[in-house]
N, C-alpha and C positions, 0 to 999 in steps of 0.2 A: 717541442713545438716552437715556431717561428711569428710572432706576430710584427707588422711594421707600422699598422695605423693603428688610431680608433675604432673605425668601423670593423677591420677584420678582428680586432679586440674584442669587442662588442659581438661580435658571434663565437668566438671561440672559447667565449669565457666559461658557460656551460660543460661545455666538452670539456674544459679545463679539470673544471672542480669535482664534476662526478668521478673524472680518471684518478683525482688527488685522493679521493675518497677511500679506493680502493689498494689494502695493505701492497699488495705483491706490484705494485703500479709505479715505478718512482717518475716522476713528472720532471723532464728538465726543459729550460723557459729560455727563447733567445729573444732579447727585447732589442728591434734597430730603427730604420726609415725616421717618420715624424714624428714618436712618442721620443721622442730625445730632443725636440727641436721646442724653443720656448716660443717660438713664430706659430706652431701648431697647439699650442697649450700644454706642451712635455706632458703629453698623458701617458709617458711611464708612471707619472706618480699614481694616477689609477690606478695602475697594477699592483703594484705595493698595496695602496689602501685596502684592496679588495683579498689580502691576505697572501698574493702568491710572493715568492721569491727568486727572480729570475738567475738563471747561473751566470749570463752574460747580458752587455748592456755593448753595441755594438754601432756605433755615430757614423752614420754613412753622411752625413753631412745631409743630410736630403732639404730639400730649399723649396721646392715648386718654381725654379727659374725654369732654363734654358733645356732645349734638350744636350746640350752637350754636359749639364750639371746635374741632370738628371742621369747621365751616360756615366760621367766622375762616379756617383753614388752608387752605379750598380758597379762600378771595378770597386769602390771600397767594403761591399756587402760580400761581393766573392771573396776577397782576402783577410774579412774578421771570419766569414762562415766556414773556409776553410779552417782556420785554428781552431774554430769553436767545438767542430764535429770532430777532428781530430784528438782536442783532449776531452771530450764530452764521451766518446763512445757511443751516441744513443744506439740504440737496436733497432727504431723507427722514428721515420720521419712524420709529422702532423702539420699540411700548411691549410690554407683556405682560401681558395679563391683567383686573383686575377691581378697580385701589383706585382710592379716588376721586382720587390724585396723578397717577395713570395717565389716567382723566377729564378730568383737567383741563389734561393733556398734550396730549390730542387737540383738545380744544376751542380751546385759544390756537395747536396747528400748523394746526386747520381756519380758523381768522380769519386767520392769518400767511401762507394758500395752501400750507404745508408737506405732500405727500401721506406718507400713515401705512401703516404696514405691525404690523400686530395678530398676535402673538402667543397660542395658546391662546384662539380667541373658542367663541363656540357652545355654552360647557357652562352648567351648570345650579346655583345653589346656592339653592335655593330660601328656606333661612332667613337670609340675608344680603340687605341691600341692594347689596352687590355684583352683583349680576343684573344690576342695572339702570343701572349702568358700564359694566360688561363687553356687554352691547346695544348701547348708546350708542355702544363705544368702536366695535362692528363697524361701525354707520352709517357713523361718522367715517372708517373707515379707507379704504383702497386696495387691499391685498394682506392676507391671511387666511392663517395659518399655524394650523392643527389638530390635534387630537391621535387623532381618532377619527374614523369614517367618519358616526358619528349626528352629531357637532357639524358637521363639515361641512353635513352635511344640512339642520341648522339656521341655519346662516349662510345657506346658499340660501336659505333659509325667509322669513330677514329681507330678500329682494330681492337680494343681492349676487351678480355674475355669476361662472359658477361656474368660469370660466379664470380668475379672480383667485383661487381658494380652494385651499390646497393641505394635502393631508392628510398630515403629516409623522409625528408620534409624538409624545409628550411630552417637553419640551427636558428635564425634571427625571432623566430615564433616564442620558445622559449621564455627568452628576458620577460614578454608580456605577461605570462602567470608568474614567472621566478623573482619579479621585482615588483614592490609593491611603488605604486605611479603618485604622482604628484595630480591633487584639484588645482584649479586656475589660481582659487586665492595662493595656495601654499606655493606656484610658479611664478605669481606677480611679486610677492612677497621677495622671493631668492634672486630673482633676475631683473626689478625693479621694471617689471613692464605693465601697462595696463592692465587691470583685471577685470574689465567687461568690453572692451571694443573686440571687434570679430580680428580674431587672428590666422596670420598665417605663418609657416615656418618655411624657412628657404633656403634650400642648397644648392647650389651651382658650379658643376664640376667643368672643368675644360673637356672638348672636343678633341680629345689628341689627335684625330684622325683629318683633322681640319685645322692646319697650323696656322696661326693669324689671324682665328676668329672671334677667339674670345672677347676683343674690347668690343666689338660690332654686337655679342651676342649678349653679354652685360648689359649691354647700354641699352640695349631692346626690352629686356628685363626690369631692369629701376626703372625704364619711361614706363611700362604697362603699371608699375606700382602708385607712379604718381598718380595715375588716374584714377586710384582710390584713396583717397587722404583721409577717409576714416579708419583705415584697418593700420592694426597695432604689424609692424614686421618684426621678426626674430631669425635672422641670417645665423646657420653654422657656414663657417668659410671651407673655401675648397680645397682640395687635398696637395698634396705633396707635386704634382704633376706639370710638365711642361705647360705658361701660360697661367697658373693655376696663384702663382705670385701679383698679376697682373688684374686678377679676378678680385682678389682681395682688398687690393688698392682700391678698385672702384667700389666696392662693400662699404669699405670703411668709409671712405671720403661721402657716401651717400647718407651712413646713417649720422656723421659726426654733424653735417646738417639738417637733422629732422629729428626732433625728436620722442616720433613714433617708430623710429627704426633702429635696433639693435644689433649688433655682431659679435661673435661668442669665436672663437677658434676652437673649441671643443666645450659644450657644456656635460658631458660625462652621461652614461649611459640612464639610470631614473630621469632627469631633468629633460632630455632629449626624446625618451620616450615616452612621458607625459607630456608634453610638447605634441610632439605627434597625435596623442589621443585627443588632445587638448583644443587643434587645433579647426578652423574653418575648412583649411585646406591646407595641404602640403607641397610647394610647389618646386620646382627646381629638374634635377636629372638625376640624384641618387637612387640608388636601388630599395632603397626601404620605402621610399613611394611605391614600389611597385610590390613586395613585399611586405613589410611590417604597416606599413598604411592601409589596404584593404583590410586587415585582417581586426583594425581596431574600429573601424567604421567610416574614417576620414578619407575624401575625397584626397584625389590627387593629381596637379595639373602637371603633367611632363613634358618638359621642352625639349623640342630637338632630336637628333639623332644616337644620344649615347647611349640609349639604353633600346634604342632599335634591335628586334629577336627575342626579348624577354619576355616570358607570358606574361598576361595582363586582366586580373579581373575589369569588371562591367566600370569598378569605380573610378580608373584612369583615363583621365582625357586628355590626351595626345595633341599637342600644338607647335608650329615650326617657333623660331629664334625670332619672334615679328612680334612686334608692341600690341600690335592691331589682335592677334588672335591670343597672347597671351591673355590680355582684356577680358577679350567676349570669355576664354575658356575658365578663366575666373570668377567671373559674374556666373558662369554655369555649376560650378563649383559650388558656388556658396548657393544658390539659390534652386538648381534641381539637384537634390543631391540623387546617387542612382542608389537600387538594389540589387546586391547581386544574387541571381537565384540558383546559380551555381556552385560546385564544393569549390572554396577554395584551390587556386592553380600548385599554389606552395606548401598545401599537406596543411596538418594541423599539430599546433606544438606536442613536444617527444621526440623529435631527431636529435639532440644532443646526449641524452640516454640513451638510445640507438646504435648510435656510433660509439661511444665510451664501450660498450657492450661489445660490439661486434671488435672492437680493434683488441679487448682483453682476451675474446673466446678467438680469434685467428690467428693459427700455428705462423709461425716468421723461419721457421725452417722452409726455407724454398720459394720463397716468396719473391726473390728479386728474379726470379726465371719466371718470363711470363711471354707467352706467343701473341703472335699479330692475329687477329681472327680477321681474313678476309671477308669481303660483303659481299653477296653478289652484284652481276653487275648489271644497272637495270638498260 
């Protein structure tokens, strides 16, 4: 397996450990992207804590500057991930998702002959150049693990044959019964925040798709927060990504003067997901608003275009990068919250047992020979 963040961390970890579990299973670990960066909170050390032991530790240098640092990072990902598979041998590849470290996973297992098994393909972010990874990585892949009946649909879509596609749930469901969650006092207490003002938790990723917007779309963001100076903030900072260094700047510099507002570079999976259940609302463009936040009860305001394609329970309300609607979609947030009477868009936890399962019971003789299924044509 290949992980480069926290977040894909934080979903793989499951599939990890049920695979570790199993005698005939040897589990090898490449740890690169921001879990090596002290800017992101080197959450390789999670990994350790959490028992596993990676065979390589792989410094793409990854920064969240420039795209051209960002472009550096993926040539230094190709040239450890080559050696890596080369003395590693795996037999199969295991990625998740949509960063370009994940990309470039698939790329050097596709030249190595390594077949892949993808994690979460088929969804949609329309404002990120993640899309076009996360595509990529379906090409590349072998075996299709999904979280919805429409991604599947769309993996079909891109030719993959559809006994190779398996529509499990979202691996992120999991953590919630698998880890036991933190009460407010036991979170004010770790994190030194407030432990009765209404809170909110905040991630804010860059627009890659939209080069130059992030200070404009920040700053839309901190103004909507000024206008509630009761609520406690709890910022995670944004990831590894072009613009995404610039995001941060303005975080910090906002909460270092207020202080009802905090910034964390990674508070590690329990704290984060009590956090989430914890909170008023959860605001920002990550995917676990859209995913792990309906599923614990918590309202979710999403800004913007990144996560445009993604289903969406009743509980997400959708607002452009403007002070004025962040506002109102806030006040709506905390004060109607919704029901949804609907099942769940993203299953219910059990897909990381699913997949451990299905990747142990699938023969690998033959498996990198796989045809286009054409669509018709409408």
């Amino acid at each position: 397996m290949v992980t480069g963040s926290r977040a894909e961390y934080g979903l793989l970890r499951w599939v990890m450990t049920d695979l570790s579990a199993v005698p005939s299973v040897t589990l090898q670990l490449i740890v690169t992207g921001s879990h090596l960066s002290e800017e992101f909170g080197r959450t390789a050390d999670a990994i350790t804590a959490d028992g596993f032991t990676p065979n390589r530790f792989i410094d793409i240098r990854a920064t969240g500057g420039s795209p051209r640092s960002v472009t550096e990072s993926m040539g230094r990902a190709f040239l450890g991930l080559a050696e890596a598979f080369e003395v590693l041998q795996p037999d199969l590849l295991v990625v998740l998702g949509d960063r370009y470290e994940t990309w470039c996973a698939a790329g050097a297992a596709t030249v190595a002959g390594v077949p892949i098994a993808h994690i979460h393909g088929g969804e949609l972010t329309a404002g990120a150049i993640d899309d076009a990874f996360r595509h990529g990585i379906t090409k590349m892949a072998h075996l299709h693990f999904v979280a919805a009946p429409e991604y599947a649909r769309r993996v079909a879509q891109l030719g993959e044959q559809p006994d190779r596609i398996h529509c499990v749930g979202a691996v992120g469901l999991d953590s919630l019964i698998r880890i036991p969650l933190l009460d407010r006092v036991e979170l004010s207490r770790e994190l030194a925040i407030d432990p009765v003002r209404p809170l909110l938790l905040i991630t804010y990723h860059p627009v890659t798709l939209r080069p130059g917007s992030a200070d404009g779309d920040i700053t839309e963001l901190l103004a909507a927060l000024d206008r509630m100076p009761d609520v406690e903030c709890v910022f995670t900072l944004a990831n590894a990504d072009p613009q995404g260094h610039l995001i941060n700047e303005r975080i910090r510099t906002y909460c270092a003067s207020r202080a009802r507002a905090h910034a964390f570079p990674s508070l590690g999976q329990q704290r984060y997901l009590s956090l989430l259940r914890a909170a008023d609302a959860v605001v920002g463009n990550s995917s676990s608003g859209l995913i792990e936040a309906p599923a614990l009860g918590t309202p979710t305001v999403n800004i913007g275009e990144r996560q445009t394609g993604r289903l969406r329970a009743a509980s997400v309300i959708d607002c452009a990068a403007d002070r004025t609607e962040i506002h109102e979609a806030l006040i709506r947030a905390r004060t109607s919250p919704t029901v949804d009477a609907l099942p769940p868009p993203h299953g219910s936890p059990g897909a990381s047992a699913a997949i451990a399962s299905l990747l142990i019971s699938t023969p690998l003789v033959g498996l990198r020979e796989k045809a286009f299924v054409d669509q018709p044509v409408l």
